[in-house]
C-alpha positions as CSV (number, residue, x, y, z in Angstrom):
1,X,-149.7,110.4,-85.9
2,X,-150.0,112.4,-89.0
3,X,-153.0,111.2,-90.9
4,X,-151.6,111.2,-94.8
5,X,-155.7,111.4,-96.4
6,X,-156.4,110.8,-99.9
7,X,-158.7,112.9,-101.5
8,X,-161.0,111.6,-104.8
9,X,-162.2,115.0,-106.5
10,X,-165.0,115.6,-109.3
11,X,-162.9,118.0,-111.4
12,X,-163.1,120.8,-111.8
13,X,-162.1,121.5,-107.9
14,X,-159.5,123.1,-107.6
15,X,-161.7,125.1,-105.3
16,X,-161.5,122.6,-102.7
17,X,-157.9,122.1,-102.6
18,X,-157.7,124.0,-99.4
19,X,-159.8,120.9,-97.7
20,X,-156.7,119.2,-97.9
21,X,-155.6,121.2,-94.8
22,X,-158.3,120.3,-92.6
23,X,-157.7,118.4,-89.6
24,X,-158.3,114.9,-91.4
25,X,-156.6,112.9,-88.9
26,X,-159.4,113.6,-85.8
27,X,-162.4,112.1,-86.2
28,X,-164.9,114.6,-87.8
29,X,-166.9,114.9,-84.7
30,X,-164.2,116.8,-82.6
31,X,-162.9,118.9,-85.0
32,X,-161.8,122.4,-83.9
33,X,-161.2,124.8,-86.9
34,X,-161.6,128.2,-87.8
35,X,-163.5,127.2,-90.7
36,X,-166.2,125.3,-88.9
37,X,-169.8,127.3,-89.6
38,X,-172.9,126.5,-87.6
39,X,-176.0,126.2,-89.9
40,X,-179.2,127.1,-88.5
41,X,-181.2,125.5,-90.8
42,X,-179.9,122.0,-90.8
43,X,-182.0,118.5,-91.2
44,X,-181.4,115.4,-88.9
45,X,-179.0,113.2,-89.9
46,X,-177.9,110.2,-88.4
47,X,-174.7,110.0,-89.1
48,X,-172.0,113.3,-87.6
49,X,-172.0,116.1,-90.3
50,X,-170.2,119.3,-89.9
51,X,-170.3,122.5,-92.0
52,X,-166.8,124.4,-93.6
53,X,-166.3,127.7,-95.1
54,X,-163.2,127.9,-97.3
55,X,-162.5,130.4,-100.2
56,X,-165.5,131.7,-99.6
57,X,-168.0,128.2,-100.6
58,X,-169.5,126.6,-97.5
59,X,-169.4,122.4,-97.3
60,X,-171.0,119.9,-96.0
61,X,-168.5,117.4,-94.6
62,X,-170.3,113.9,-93.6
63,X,-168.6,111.1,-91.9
64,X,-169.9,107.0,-93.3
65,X,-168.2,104.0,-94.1
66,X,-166.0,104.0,-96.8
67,X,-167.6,102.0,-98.8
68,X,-171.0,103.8,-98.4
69,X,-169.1,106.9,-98.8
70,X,-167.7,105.4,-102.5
71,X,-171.1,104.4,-103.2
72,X,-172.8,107.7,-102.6
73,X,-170.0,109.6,-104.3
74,X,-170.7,107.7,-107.3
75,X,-174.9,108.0,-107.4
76,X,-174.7,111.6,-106.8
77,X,-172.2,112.1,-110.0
78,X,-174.6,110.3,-111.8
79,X,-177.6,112.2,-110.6
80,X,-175.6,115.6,-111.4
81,X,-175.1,113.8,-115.0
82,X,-178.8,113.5,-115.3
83,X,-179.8,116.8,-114.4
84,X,-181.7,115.3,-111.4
85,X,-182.0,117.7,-108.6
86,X,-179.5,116.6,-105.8
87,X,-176.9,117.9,-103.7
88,X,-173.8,118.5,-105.6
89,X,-170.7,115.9,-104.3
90,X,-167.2,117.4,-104.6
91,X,-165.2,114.6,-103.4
92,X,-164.4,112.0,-100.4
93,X,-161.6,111.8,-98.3
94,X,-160.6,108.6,-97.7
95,X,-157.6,106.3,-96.2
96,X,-158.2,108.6,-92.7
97,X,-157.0,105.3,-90.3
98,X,-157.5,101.9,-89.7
99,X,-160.5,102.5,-87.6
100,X,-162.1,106.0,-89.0
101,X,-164.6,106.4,-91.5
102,X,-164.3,108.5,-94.7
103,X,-166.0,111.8,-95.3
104,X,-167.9,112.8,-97.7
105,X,-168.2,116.2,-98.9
106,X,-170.8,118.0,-100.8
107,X,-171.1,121.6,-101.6
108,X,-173.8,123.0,-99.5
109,X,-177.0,124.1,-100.8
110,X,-177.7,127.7,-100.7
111,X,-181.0,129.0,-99.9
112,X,-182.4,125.6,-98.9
113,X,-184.8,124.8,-96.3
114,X,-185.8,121.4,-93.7
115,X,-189.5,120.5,-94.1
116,X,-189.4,121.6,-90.2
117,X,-188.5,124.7,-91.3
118,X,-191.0,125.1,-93.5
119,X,-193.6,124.1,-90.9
120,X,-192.9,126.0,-88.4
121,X,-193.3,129.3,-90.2
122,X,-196.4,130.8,-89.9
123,X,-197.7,130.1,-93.3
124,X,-196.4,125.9,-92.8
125,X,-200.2,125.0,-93.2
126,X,-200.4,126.4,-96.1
127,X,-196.8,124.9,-97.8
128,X,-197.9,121.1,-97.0
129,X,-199.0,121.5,-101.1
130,X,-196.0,122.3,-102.1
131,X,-194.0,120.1,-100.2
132,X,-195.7,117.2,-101.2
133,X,-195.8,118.3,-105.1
134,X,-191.8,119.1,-104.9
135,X,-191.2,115.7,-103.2
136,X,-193.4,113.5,-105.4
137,X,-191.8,115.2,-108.4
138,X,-188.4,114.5,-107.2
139,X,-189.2,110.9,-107.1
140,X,-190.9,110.7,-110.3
141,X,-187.6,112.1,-111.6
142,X,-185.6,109.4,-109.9
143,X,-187.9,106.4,-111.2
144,X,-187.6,107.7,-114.8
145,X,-184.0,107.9,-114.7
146,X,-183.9,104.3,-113.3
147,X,-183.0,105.4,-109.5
148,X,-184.4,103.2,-106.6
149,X,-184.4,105.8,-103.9
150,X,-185.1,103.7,-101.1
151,X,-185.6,105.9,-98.3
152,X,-188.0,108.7,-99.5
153,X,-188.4,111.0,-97.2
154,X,-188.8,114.8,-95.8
155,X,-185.4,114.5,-94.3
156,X,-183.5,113.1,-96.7
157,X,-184.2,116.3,-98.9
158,X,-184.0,120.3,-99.3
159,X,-185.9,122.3,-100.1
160,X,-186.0,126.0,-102.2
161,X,-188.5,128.0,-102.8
162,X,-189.0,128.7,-106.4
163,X,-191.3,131.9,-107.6
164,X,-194.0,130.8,-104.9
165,X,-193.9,127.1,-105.3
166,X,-190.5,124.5,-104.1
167,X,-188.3,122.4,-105.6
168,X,-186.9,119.1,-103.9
169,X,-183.2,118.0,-103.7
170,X,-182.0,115.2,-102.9
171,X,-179.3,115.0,-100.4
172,X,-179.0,111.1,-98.7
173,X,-178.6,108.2,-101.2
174,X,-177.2,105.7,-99.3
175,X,-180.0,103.2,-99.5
176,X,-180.4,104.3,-103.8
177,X,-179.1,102.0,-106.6
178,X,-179.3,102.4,-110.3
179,X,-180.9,100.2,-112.6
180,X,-181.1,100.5,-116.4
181,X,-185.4,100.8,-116.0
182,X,-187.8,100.3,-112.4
183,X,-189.8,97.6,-112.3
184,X,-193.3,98.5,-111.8
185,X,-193.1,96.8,-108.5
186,X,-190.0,98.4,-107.7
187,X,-191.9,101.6,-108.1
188,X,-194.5,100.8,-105.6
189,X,-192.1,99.6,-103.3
190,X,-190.5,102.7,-103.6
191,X,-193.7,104.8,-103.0
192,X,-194.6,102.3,-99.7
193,X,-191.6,103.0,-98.2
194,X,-191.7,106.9,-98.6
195,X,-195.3,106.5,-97.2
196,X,-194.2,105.2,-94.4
197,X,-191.3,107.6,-93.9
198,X,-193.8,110.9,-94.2
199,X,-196.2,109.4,-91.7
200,X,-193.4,108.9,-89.0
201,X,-191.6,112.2,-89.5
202,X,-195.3,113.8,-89.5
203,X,-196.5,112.4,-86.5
204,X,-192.8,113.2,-84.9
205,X,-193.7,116.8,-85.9
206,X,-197.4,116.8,-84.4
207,X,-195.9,115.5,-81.1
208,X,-193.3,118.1,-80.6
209,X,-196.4,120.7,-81.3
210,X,-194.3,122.1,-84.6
211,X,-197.7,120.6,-87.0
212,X,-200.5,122.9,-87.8
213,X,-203.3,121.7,-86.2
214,X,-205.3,120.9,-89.2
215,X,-202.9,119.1,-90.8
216,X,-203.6,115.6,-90.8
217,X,-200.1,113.0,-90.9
218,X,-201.8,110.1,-92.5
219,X,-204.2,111.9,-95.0
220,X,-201.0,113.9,-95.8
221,X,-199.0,110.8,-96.7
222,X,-201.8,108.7,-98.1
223,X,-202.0,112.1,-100.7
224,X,-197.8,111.6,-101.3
225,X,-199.0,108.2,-103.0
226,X,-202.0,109.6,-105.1
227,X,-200.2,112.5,-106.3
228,X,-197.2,110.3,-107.4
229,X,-199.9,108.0,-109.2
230,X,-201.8,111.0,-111.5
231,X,-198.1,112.9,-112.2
232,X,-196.1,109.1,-113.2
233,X,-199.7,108.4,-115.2
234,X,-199.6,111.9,-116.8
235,X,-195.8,111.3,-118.1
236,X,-195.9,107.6,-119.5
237,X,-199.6,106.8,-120.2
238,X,-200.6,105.5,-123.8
239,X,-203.5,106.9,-125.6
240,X,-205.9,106.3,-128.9
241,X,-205.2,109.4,-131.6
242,X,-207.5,109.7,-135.3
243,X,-204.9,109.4,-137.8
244,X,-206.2,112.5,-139.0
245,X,-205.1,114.2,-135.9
246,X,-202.0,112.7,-135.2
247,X,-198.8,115.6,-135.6
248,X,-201.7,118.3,-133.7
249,X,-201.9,116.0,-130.5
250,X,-198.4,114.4,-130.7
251,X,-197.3,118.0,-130.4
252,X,-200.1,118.8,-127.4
253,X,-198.8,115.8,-125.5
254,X,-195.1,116.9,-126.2
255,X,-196.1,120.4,-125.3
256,X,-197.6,119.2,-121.6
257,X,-194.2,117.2,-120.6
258,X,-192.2,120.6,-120.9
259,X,-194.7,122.1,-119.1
260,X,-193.8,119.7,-116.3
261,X,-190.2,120.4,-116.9
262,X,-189.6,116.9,-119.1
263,X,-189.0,115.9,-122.9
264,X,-189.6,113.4,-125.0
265,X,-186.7,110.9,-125.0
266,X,-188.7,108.0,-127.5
267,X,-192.1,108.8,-129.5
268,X,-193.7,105.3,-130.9
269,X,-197.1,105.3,-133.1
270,X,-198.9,101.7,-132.8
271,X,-201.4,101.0,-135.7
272,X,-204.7,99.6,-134.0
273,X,-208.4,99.2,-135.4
274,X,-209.0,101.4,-133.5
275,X,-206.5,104.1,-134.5
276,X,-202.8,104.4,-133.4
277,X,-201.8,103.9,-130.2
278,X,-199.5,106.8,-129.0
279,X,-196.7,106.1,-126.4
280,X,-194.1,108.4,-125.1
281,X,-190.9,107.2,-123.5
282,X,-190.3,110.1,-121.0
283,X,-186.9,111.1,-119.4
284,X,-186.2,114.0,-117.6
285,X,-185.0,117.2,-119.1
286,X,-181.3,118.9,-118.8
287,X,-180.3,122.0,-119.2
288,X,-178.3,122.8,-122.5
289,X,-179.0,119.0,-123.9
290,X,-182.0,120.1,-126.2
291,X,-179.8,122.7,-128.0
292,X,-176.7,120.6,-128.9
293,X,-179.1,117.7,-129.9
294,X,-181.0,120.3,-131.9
295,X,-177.5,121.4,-133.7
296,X,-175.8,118.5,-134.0
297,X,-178.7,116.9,-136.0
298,X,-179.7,119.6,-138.0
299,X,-177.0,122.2,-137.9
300,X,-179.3,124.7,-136.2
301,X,-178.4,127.3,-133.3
302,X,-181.3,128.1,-131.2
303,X,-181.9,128.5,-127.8
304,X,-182.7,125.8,-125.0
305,X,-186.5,126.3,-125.2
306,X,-186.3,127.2,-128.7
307,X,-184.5,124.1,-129.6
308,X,-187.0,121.2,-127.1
309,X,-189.8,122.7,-128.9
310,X,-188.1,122.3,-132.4
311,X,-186.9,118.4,-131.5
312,X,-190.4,117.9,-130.7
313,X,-191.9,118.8,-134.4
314,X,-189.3,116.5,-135.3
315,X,-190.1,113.9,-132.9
316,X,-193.9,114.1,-133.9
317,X,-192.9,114.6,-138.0
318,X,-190.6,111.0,-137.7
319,X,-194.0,109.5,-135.9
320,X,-195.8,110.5,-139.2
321,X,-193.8,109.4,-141.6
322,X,-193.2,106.0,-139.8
323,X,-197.1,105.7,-140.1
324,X,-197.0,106.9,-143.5
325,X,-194.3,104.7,-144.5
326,X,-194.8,102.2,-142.6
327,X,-191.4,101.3,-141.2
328,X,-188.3,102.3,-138.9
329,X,-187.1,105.9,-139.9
330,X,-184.3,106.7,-137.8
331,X,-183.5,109.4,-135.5
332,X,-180.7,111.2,-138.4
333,X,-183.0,110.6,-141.5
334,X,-186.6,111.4,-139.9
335,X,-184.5,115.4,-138.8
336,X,-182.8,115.6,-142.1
337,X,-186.4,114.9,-143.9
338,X,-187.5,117.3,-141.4
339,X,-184.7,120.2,-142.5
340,X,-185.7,119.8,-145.8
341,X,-189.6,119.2,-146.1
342,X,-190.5,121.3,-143.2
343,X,-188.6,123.9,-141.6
344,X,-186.2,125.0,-144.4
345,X,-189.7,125.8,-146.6
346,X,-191.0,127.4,-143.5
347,X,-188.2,130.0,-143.4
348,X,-187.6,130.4,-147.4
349,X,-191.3,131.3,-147.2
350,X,-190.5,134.4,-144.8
351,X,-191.8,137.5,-146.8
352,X,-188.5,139.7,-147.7
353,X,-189.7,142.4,-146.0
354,X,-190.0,140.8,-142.9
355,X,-187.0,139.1,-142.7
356,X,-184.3,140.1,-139.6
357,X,-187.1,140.7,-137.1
358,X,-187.0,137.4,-135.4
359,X,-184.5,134.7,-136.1
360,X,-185.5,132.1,-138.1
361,X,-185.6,129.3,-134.7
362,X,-187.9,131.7,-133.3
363,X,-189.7,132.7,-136.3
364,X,-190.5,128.6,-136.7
365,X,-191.0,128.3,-132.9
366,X,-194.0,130.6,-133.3
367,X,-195.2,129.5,-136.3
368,X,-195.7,126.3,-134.4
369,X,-197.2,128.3,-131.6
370,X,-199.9,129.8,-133.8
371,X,-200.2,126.4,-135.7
372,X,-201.5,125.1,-131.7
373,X,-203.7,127.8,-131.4
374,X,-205.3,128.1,-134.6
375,X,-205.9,124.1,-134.3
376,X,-207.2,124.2,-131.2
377,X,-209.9,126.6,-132.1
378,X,-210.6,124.3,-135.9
379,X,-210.9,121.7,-133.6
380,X,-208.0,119.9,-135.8
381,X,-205.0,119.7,-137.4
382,X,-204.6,123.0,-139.4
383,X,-201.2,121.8,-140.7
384,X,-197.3,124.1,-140.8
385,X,-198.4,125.8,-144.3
386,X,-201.6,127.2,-143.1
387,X,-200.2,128.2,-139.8
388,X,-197.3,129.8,-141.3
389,X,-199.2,132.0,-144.4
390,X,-201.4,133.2,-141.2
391,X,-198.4,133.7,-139.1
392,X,-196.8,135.6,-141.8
393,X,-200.0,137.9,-142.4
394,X,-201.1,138.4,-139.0
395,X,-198.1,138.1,-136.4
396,X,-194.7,138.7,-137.8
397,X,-195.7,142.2,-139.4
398,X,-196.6,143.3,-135.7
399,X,-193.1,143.1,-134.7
400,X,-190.8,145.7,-134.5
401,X,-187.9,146.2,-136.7
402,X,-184.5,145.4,-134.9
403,X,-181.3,147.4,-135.3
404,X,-179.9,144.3,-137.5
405,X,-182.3,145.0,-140.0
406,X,-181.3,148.8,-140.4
407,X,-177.8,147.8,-140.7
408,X,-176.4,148.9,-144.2
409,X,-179.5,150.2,-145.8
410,X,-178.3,154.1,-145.2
C-alpha cells in the first residue's frame, strides 16, 4: 500500500522537496535508495538513523515516535531561534501508518566529529580540554536560555574543530524542555545527570582500549562539574563597584562576556553602604541581533562587533544615569540620552581633517578602546572626553587616508 506521508517543513526548504520521494512507506531501517550515504563518522544512537544525499545537501533521517518526533522538531526551532548551537531540523514526516514511527530530519553537520573520534586520534589525550570546555559551554548556553537538557552527554553532541579549540552541538533533545528561567536546582540536576553520562561513556571507552591511558573517567567528569561552576559564576555573578568607578568596570565586565561569546541582555546597579551592587542578566549572543538593536534604537549602521560594543556603552551609560537619577530610565530614553550626550559629541568633535578615515561606529568603537586602556593604566575611570581628545591626537592621525576621502578634492 502506497504510504500518502505528510511532510511539516521549516521554510525556507524548498531544498528538501525531493525527500518527498523517498521510500516513506518502508520502515526507515530497510530502506534501499540510491540516495542512502554511509557516514564514517557517526555517534551511537539508539534509535535507527540513516543518512541521504539529495541536491547535493546530505541528511540525517531519524526514525522516533511521533510525538517525540513533534517535540524535538519544535526545541530545535527554538534553539536555531536562539542562536544556540544545535543541529539544524528541516522537517518531520509524519502520518507514515498505523504502526510506523515518524522521521525526523535534520540537515547533517558538516565537518563534525564523535567524541570517539576525537579519542582515538593520536593527539585524543591531549583534546580531553577541549572537549570538556566545548561541552560545558554548550550547556551553559542551554541553562541561560531556559533549556533543561536532560541528558548531557558526549553522544548526544558534535563536535568541530574551531582554529585549534571545539565547539559543541547539540543533536538529541528528546529528554529537553523549555522553561521561561532554570531553577538553580534544576541546574544542578542538569549537571548530575551529564556527570553521570561522561563517566559511563568514559569508562565504555577505556574498556574497549580507545582511552589514553592517562586519562582518568571520573577525574575527567568530576572536572565537567567544576568547569561548568567557574564559567556559569563568571557570567551571572554580582559584584561591589566605587561609584567613582562605575561606567570603567561596567564596561570591563561587558567587555569579558563577548569575550566568551555573550552579551548583556539586562544591566542593574543596586545602591548599598557599601557601594552598588552590579548584576548582569546574561543571555547568549546571536549573530546579526546586536546590529539591528543597535539601529533600530539609535538609527546607527555599524557592524555586528561594532554595534555589541556600542549597546554596551549604552547599557553601562543607562546604569549611570539610573544611579544618578535615581529611578527607572528605560531602554529608548537611556540610548536616545546616549545619541545625544555621548556619541553624537564624540563624532562632531572629530578634527576636519581627519574625518573619512574611519567611520564614525568605528571611530567611537576605538575611542572606547583607548578609553579601556588608558583607564586601566590611571588605575580609573579616565572618562569618553579624555579618551577621545587623546584618541584624536595620538591614534586617528596614524591612519591612512582612504580613497573616500580623495574623492572630489581634484
Amino acid at each position: 500500500m502506497l504510504v500518502r506521508v505528510r511532510f511539516v517543513f521549516t521554510p525556507p526548504a524548498e531544498e528538501a522537496a525531493g525527500l518527498l520521494t523517498l521510500p516513506w512507506n518502508e520502515p526507515l531501517e530497510t530502506w534501499d535508495d540510491e540516495r542512502l550515504v554511509e557516514i564514517r563518522q557517526r555517534g551511537i544512537s539508539r534509535h535507527v538513523v540513516r543518512f541521504v544525499s539529495d541536491g547535493g545537501v546530505l541528511y540525517a533521517l531519524k526514525a522516533i515516535s511521533e510525538r517525540l518526533a513533534r517535540r524535538e522538531y519544535r526545541l530545535l526551532r527554538e534553539l536555531g531561534d536562539l542562536g544556540v548551537p544545535a543541529v539544524e531540523v528541516v522537517g518531520i514526516a509524519v502520518d507514515l501508518g498505523p504502526d510506523a514511527d515518524a522521521v525526523l530530519v535534520t540537515r547533517f553537520l558538516t565537518f563534525a566529529t564523535t567524541y570517539r573520534a576525537v579519542f582515538s586520534s593520536p593527539r585524543g589525550g591531549r583534546s580531553t580540554d577541549k572537549l570538556l570546555d566545548a561541552l560545558v559551554e554548550l550547556l551553559v548556553r542551554l541553562h541561560l536560555s531556559g533549556f533543561f537538557w536532560g541528558d548531557c552527554s558526549l553522544s548526544n553532541a558534535l563536535f568541530r574543530y574551531d582554529a585549534g579549540t571545539l565547539e559543541a552541538y547539540l543533536v538529541d533533545t528528546e529528554t529537553s524542555e523549555r522553561h521561561p528561567e532554570l531553577t538553580r536546582g534544576q541546574r544542578e540536576y542538569d549537571i548530575e545527570l551529564a556527570v553521570e553520562r561522561v563517566y559511563g561513556e568514559l569508562l565504555d571507552l577505556e574498556a574497549g582500549d580507545l582511552l589514553p591511558p592517562e586519562i582518568d573517567p571520573l577525574e575527567v567528569a568530576e572536572e565537567l562539574e567544576r568547569r561548568y561552576n567557574r564559567l556559569w559564576d563568571e557570567l551571572t555573578h554580582e559584584e561591589l563597584i566605587p561609584l567613582d568607578e562605575q561606567r570603567f568596570r561596567i564596561a570591563e565586565r561587558l567587555r569579558r562576556l563577548n569575550e566568551l561569546g555573550f552579551g548583556a541582555e539586562e544591566v542593574e546597579l543596586v545602591s548599598t553602604p557599601e557601594g552598588s551592587r552590579l548584576k548582569v542578566r546574561t543571555r547568549v549572543a546571536e549573530s546579526g541581533d546586536d546590529s539591528r538593536k543597535l539601529f533600530m534604537h539609535t538609527g546607527i549602521d555599524a557592524g555586528e562587533n561594532q554595534a555589541r560594543r556600542l549597546l554596551n556603552d549604552i547599557a553601562s551609560f543607562r546604569a549611570y544615569l539610573e544611579q544618578k537619577e535615581r529611578r527607572p530610565v528605560s531602554e529608548i530614553v537611556a540610548a536616545s540620552r546616549w545619541l545625544s550626550e555621548v556619541y553624537d559629541p564624540v563624532v562632531a568633535a572629530i578634527p576636519d581633517s581627519l574625518r573619512g578615515r574611519l567611520a564614525p561606529a568605528e571611530v567611537f568603537h576605538e575611542i572606547l578602546e583607548h578609553r579601556w586602556f588608558m583607564s586601566e593604566q590611571a588605575g580609573r575611570d579616565v572618562g569618553t572626553t579624555a579618551a577621545a581628545r587623546s584618541y584624536f591626537h595620538r591614534v586617528l592621525p596614524q591612519v591612512p587616508e582612504t580613497l573616500d576621502e580623495g574623492i572630489g578634492s581634484g
